[in-house]
N, C-alpha and C positions, 0 to 999 in steps of 0.2 A: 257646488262643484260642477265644472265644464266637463260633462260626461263625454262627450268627441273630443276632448283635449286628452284625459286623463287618458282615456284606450283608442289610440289610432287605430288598430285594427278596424273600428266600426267603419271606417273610412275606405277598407279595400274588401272586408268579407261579411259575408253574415255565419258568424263564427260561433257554432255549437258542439265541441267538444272541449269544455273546461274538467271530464271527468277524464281526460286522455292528456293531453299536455297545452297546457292553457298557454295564452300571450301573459307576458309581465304587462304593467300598469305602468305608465308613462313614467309615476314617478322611482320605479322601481330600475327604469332604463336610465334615467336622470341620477341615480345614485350610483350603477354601475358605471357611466359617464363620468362623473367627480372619484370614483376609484382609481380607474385607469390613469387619466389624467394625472392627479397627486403621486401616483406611485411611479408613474413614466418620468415625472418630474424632482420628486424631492426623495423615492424610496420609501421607506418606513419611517424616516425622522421629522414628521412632522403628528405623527401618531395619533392622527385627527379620528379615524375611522374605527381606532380598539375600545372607545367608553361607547361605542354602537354595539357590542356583544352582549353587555349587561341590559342595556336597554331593548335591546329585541326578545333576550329571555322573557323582562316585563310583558312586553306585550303580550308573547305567546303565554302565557300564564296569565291575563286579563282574558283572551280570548274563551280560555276553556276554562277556566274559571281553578284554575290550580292556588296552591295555597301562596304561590310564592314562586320567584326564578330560581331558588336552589331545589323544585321540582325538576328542573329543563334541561335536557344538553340538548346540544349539535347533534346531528348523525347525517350521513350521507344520501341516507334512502331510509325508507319503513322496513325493506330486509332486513338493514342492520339494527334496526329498533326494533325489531321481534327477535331477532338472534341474540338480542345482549341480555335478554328474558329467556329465551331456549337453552343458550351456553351459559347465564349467570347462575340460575338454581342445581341445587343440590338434587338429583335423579337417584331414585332405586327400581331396581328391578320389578316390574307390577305396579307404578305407577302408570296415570294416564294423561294424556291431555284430550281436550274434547270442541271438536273446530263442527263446522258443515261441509258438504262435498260438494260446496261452490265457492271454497276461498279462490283468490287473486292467490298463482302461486308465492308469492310474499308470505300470505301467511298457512303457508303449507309445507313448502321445503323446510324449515328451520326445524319442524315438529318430527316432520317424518326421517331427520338426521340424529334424530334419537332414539330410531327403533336398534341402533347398535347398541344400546343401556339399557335394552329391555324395557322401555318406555313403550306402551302401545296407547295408537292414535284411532279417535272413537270418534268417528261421525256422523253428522245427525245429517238427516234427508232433508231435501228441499223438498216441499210438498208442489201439488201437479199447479199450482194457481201461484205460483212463483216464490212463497211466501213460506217465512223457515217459522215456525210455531214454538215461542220462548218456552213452552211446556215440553216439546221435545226434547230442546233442549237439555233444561230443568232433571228432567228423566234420565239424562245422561249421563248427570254428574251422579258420583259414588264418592267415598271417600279412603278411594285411590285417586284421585281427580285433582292432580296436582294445578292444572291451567284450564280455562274454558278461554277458546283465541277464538275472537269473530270481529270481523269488518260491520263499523259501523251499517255502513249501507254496503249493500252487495255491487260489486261491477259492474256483472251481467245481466243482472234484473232491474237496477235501483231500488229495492226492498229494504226499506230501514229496519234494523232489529229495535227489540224493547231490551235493554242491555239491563237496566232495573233485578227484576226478579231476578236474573240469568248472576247477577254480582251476586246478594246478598243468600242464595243458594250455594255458590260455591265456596263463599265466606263460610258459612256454615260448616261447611264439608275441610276447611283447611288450606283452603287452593286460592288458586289470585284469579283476576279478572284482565286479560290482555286487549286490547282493543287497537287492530288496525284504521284508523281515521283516515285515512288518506282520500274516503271518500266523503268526509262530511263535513271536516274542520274547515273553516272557513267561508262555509255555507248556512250551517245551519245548528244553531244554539249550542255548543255542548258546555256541560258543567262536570267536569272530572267526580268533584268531589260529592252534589248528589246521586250519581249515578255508581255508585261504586268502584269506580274504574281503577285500578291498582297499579297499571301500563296501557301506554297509547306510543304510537306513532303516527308521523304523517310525515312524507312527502311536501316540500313547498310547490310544485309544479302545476297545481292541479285548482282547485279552489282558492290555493291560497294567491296564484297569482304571480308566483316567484318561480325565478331558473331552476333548471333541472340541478342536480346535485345535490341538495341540501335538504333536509329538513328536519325537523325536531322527535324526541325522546322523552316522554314524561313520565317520572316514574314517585309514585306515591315517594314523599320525604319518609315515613314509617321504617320504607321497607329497603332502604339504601343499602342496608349493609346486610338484607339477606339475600342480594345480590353482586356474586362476584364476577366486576368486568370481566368479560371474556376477550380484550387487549386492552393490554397497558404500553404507557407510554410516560416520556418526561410529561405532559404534561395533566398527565391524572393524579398526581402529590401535590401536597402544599408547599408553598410558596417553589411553583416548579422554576421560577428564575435564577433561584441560587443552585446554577447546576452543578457545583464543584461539592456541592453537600450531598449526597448523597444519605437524603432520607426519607426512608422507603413508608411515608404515612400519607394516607390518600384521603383526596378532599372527602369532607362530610355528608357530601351531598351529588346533585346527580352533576357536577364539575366531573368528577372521578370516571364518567366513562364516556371523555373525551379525551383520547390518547395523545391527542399529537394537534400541529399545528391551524387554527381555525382555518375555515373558507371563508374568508374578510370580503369580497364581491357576494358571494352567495350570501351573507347574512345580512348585508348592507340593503342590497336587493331584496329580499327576501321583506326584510323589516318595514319597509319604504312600504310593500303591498298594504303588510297587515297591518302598519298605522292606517293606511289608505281604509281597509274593512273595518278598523275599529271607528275611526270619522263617520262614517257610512253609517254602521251599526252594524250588529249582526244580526239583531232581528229585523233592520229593514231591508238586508239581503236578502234575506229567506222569505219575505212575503213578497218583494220582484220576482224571484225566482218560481214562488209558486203560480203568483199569477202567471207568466210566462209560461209557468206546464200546462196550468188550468186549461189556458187558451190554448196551446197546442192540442191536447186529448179532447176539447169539443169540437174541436178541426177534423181530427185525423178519423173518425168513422165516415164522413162524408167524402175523404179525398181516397177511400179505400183500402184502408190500414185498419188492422187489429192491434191493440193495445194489449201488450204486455205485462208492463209494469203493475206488480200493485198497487192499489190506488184507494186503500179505507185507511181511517185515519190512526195518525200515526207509521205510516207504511210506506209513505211518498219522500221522496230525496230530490235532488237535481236533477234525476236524469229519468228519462223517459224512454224506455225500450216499446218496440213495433215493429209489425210485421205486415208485406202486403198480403190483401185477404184472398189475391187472387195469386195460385201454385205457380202460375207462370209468369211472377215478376221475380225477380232476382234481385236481392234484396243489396247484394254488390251493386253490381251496377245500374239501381237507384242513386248509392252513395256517389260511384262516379260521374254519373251525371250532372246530381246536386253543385258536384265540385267546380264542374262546367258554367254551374250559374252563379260561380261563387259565395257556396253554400257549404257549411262545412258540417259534416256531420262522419257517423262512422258506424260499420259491424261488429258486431259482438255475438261469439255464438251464433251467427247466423242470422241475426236480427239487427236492425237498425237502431241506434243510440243519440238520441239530441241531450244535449245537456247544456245549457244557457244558464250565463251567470248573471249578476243581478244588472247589470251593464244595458243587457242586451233589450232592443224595443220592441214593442209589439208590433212596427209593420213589417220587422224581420221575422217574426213567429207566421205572420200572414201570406208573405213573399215565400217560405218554406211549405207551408199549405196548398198554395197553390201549385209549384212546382211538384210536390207527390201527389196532388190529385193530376196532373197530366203524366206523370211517371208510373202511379201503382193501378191503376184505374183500367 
């Protein structure tokens, strides 16, 4: 693979925020290119680009290792992938859900729009050394404990959770396992189905490498129908072509909560990435990418930055949170600076955030080093 072909971008930036909104992949621009195109030209009657929805399902269902595409829908964003899990279940009064009080609001709002149904929301602490303790967790669930909702890797830390224990506890207890991905899918190994994972979303935007708009919705095949869409539309029933029949029986699977007409650029796009990371690998993503941190965090005490992130094992993601060590750098405009040397990075909470995809080379991790040791220093 011709890595400066595939991502132009290496060509104008040295570009560290794939955990904020990432560039698409050449070939993902090349598929949006052949959409336009065909649809400026022939309309919809050449219907080259509709057997791409089935086959992108595969994918993302190879990727995370799901049983199968009638796991997958569409959804526009991860909000809507945690709301069709907040708005699908059945709620009584004295039920709980049980998140930490460091989600992405994504997966916060949806929860706390259920305190009108007497749903109360139970959150566990982020401890002082950045790191959420799966036994807190654990401790949290009861069985009132309808949902345990947590972002694989956190935003504002990079702290991966152990998602393990935290499933097969609230199994126990009666309740699902929801999992915001929007920080790990496409980075780094997930397997749905030994991890317990009951619901996921994610975002394409981000790791996966695809336009804003789109991303996916996986929802255990089990539990299809103890979830009801929270919108419907023609095309959540079977056979939704025959629209003069009105019959109201909806697909079997997770088709049914996708109400209405696909984003055919955004899945096309979208799909184009993630053949691109399954070519790749995913495990040899995620050991680029680690190297790349590796080398960053033995950089960054010398150029006078504290390290953030959690960093034992198990605990480490793509992203790399830091701070400079000295009060009077201002950890903004570092970033603007950076931006000046065509360096792309960002704040978070007040701290700075690199996040490098498996793309990116080591003399750009080097070029970023030296420009904060003359910035934080």
């Amino acid at each position: 693979m011709d890595i400066k072909s595939e991502f132009p971008i290496l060509n104008q930036l040295d570009f560290f925020n794939h955990a904020g909104v990432a560039p698409i992949s050449h070939r993902a621009a090349i598929a949006l290119q052949d959409y336009s195109l065909e649809a400026s030209s022939y309309a919809y009657t050449k219907e080259s680009w509709y057997p791409r929805i089935s086959q992108v399902r595969q994918s993302i269902s190879k990727l995370i290792h799901a049983r199968g595409e009638q796991e997958i829908a569409f959804v526009p964003n991860t909000s809507t992938g945690i709301s069709l899990v907040a708005n699908g279940l059945t709620w009584h009064e004295g039920d709980n859900v049980v998140i930490t009080n460091v989600e992405y609001p994504a997966n916060r709002y949806p929860w706390e729009n259920l305190k009108r149904s007497g749903v109360e929301l139970i959150e566990v602490e982020q401890l002082p050394d950045g790191t959420i303790d799966a036994e807190d967790v654990c401790e949290a669930i009861t069985n009132r404990t309808r949902v345990v909702s947590l972002s694989s890797v956190q935003y504002a830390s990079g702290f991966r959770m152990d998602l393990k224990p935290i499933a097969d506890l609230v199994h126990q207890a009666g309740g699902y396992l929801c999992v915001d991905g929007i920080q790990s899918v496409g980075l780094i190994p997930m397997d749905v189905q030994k991890l317990g994972v009951d619901f996921l979303a994610a975002d394409g935007h981000k790791w996966l490498l695809g336009p804003e708009g789109l991303g996916f919705f996986y929802i255990n095949e089990d539990l299809v129908h103890r979830l009801n869409p929270a919108v419907l539309g023609w095309h959540s029933v079977v056979n939704p072509m025959d629209f003069g029949n009105y019959n109201f029986e909806l697909h079997m699977d997770a088709k049914r909560f996708e109400p209405g007409t696909h984003n055919i650029p955004g899945i096309v796009a979208m799909g184009a990435s993630i053949d691109l990371l399954l070519d790749v690998g995913i495990d040899t993503v995620w050991q680029n990418v680690q190297k790349l941190n590796n080398q960053l965090c033995d950089g960054l005490p010398n150029a006078g930055c504290r390290i953030i992130s959690p960093r034992g094992k198990g605990q480490t993601s793509g992203s790399v949170v830091f701070e400079p060590i000295s009060e009077s750098v201002n950890p903004k405009r570092v970033v603007v600076e950076l931006a000046k040397e065509k360096i792309i990075a960002v704040v978070r909470e007040g701290r700075i955030r690199v996040s490098p995809h498996f793309y990116n080379q080591p003399q750009q991790i080097d070029r970023l080093l030296k420009q904060l040791d003359k910035l934080c220093k």
